[in-house]
C-alpha positions in Angstrom: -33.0 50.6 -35.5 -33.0 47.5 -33.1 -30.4 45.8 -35.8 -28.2 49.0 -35.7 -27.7 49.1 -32.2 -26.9 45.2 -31.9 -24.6 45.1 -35.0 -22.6 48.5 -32.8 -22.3 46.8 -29.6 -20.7 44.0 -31.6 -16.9 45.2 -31.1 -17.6 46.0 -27.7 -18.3 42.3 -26.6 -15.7 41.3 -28.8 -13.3 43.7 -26.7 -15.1 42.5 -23.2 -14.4 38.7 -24.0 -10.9 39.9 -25.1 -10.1 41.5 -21.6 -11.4 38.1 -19.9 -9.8 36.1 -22.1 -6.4 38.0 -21.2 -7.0 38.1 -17.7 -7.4 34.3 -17.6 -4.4 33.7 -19.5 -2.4 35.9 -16.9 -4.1 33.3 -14.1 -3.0 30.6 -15.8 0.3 31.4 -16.1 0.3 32.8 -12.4 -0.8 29.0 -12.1 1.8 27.1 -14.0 4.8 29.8 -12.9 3.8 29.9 -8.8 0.9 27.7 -7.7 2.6 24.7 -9.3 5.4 25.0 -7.9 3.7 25.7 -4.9 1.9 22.3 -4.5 4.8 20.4 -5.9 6.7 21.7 -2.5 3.6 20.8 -0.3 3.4 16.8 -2.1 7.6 16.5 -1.7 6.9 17.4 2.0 4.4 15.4 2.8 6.1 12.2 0.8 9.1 13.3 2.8 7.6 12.4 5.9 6.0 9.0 4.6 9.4 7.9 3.0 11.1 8.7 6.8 8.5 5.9 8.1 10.0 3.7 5.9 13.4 4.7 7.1 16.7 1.9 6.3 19.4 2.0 7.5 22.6 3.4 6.3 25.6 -0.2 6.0 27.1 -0.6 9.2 24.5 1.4 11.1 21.4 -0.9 11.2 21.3 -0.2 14.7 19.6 3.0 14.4 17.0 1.6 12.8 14.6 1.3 15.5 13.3 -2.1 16.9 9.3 -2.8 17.3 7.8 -5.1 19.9 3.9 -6.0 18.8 2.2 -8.4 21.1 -0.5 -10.6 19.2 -3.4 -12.1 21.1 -6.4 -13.7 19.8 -10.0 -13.1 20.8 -10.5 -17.0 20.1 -9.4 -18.5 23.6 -6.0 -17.4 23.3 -5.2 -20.1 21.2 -2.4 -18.5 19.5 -0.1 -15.7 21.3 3.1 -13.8 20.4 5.8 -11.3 20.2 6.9 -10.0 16.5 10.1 -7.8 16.1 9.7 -5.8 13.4 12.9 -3.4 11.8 11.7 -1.6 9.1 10.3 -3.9 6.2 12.1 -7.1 8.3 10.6 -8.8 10.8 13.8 -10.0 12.6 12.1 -12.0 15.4 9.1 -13.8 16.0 7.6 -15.9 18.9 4.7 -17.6 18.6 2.8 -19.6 21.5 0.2 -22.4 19.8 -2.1 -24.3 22.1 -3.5 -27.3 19.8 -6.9 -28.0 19.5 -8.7 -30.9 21.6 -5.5 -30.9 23.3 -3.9 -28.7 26.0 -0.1 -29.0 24.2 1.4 -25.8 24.0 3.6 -25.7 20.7 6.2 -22.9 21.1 8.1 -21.8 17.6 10.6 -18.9 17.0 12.6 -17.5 14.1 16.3 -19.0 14.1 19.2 -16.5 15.3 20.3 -16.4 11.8 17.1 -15.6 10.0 14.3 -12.9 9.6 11.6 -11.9 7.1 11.1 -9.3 4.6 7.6 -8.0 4.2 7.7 -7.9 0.4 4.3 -5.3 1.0 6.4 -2.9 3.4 9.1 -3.0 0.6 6.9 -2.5 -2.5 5.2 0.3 -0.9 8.3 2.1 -0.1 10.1 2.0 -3.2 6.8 3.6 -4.9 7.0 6.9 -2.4 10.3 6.9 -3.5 9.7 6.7 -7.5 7.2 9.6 -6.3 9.6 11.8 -5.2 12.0 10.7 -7.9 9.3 12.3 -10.0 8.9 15.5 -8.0 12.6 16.2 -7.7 12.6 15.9 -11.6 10.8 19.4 -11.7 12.7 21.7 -9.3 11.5 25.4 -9.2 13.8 26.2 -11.9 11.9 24.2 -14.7 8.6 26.5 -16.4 5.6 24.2 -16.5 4.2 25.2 -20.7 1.0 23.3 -20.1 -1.4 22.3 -18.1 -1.0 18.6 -20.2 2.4 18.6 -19.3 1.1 19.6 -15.4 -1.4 16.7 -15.7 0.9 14.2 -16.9 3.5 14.6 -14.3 0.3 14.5 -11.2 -1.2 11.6 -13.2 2.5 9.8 -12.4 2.7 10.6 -9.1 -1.0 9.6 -8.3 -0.2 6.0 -10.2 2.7 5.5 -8.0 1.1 6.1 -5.1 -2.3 4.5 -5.6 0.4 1.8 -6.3 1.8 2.2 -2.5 -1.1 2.1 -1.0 -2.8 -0.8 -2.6 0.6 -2.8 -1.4 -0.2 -1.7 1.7 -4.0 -2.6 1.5 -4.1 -5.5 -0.4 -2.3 -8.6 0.9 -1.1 -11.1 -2.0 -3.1 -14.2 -2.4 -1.5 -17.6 -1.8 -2.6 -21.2 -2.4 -1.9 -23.4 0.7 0.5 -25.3 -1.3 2.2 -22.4 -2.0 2.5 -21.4 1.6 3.2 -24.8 2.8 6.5 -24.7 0.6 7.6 -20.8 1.1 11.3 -20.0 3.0 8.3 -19.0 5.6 8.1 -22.6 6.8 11.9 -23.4 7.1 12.4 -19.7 9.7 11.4 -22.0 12.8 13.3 -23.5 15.7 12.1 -26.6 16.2 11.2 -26.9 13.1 7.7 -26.1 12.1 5.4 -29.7 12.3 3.9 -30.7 9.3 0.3 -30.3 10.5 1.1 -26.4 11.3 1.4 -23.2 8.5 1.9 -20.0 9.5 1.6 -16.8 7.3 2.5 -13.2 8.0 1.0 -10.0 5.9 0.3 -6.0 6.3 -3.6 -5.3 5.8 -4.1 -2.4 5.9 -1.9 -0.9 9.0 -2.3 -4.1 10.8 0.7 -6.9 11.1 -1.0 -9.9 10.7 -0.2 -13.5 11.6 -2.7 -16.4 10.4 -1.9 -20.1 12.2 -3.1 -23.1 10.3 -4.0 -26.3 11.8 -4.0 -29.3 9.1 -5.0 -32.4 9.5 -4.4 -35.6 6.9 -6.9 -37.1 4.9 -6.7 -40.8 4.5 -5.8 -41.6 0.9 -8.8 -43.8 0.4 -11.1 -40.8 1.4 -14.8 -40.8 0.4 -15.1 -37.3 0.8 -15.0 -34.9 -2.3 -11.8 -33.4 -2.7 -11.5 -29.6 -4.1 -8.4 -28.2 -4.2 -8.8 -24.8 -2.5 -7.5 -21.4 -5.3 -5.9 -18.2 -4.0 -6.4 -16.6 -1.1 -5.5 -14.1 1.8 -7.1 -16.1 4.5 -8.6 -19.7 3.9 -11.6 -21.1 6.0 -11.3 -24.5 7.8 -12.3 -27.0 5.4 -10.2 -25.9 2.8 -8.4 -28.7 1.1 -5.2 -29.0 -0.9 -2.5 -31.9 -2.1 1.0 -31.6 -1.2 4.2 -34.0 -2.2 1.1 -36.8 -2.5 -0.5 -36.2 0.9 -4.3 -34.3 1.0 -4.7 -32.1 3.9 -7.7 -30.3 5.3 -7.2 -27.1 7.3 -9.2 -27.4 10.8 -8.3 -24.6 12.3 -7.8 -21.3 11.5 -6.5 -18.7 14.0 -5.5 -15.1 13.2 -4.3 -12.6 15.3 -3.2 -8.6 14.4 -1.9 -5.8 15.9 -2.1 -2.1 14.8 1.6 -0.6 13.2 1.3 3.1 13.8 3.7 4.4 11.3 2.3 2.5 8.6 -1.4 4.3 9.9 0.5 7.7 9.2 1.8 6.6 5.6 -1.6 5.7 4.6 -3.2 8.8 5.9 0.4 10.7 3.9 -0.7 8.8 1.0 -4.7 10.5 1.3 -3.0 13.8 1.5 -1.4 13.8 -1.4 -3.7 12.0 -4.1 -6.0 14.7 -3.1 -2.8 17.5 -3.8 -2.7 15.9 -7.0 -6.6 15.6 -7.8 -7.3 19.5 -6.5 -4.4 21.0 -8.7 -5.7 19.1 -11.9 -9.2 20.3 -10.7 -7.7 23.7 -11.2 -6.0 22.9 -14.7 -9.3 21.8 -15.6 -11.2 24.6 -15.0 -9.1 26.6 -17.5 -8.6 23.8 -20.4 -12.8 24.0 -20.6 -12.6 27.4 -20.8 -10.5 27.3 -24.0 -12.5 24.5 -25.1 -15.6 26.5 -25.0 -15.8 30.0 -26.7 -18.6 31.3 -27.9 -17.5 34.2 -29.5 
């Protein structure tokens, strides 16, 4: 009796999981045909307003571009002051106030009239957002979204170009000293940069950063053990390295900063939208483990 009545409700939970399964696939395609779309509007918005931050300017009209003073002091007896310009990616102007140690000379450098400096970071990070949105615009609300692979593939390319962006932003290049010591960096100066002095300028994460090194010789029949000093953001006094035959030892190290508000927002931009592009292929993943899992 018990087997009867099990084998007759058989059709009828056949015909139950039928109506949920078609009732999911109408979701689904609700989700592919409108909610897509939907998100892909919010993401091209928000990368909208992160690619204005990076704003350049149209040939001939570099003026509009707007022009940022940043004062850098130093919490280290204001051995190192200045002024940076920054345009965009380029910093057009810099001033720089260096009082030397164990002396009270004041060494004053800025950039020549006829040069400035791209921040390569800046740059990189900007053409990503772009490549973003190059992305984005490939899909306009006329194309019909098949799959949630195909919906997956195109937020796994976004998210790559934009965890790209950010880690420009957040992750300074490493340099070896001799590497600095012989960038177009050193040749921006009037007067001329002194041998004993290197100066390096970086984004980490919102910050503008300048780092002042103070060198000093070593004699060439030096007792003590020279190490030449590998890659790195910032190197510690101490840190040795040979140049055109000389050894030099850095003995002072001062670095100052100064928070760039519009690169605060594009990081914050950048948060928004990884987390677009995670919580939609959340939702495609909900449904892809449904059809991988029917037990009926």
């Amino acid at each position: 009796m018990n087997q009867q009545r099990s084998v007759s409700e058989l059709p009828k939970m056949s015909a139950a999981s039928q109506v949920e399964r078609a009732v999911l696939e109408e979701e689904f395609n609700w989700l592919l045909k409108e909610e897509v779309h939907a998100v892909l509007k919010q993401l091209q918005d928000v990368l909208k307003e992160a690619s204005r931050r990076f704003s350049i300017p149209t040939p001939g009209l570099e003026s509009q571009l707007k022009q940022e003073n940043f004062i850098l002091g130093s919490s280290t007896m204001d051995q190192v002051k200045g002024v940076l310009t920054l345009q965009g990616e380029a910093l057009i102007q810099a001033d720089i106030n260096l009082k030397v140690a164990k002396s009270s000379q004041v060494l004053h450098f800025q950039f020549r009239e006829d040069k400035q400096w791209k921040l390569q970071q800046i740059q990189d990070a900007r053409n990503h957002v772009n490549q973003a949105l190059q992305l984005l615009n490939s899909r306009d609300e006329s194309h019909c979204f098949k799959t949630g692979a195909e919906v997956n593939k195109l937020m796994d390319a976004v998210m790559l170009q934009l965890t790209r962006a950010r880690n420009r932003l957040t992750t300074p290049a490493s340099m070896t000293l001799p590497e600095l010591a012989s960038s177009g960096l050193m040749k921006m100066f009037t007067p001329p940069m002194p041998g004993d002095v290197m100066v390096n300028f970086y984004i980490n994460p919102s910050k503008l950063c300048l780092t002042v090194y103070q060198l000093h010789v070593l004699p060439p029949n030096t007792t003590k053990n020279f190490k030449p000093t590998g890659s790195s953001v910032l190197h510690s006094p101490g840190a040795m390295f040979e140049l055109n035959n000389n050894r030099f030892e850095v003995s002072h190290v001062h670095k100052v900063e100064c928070v760039v508000p519009w690169l605060n927002d594009t990081l914050v931009f950048f948060t928004i939208s990884l987390q677009l592009c995670q919580q939609l292929k959340d939702k495609i993943s909900v449904f892809s483990s449904f059809w991988n899992y029917r037990p009926f």
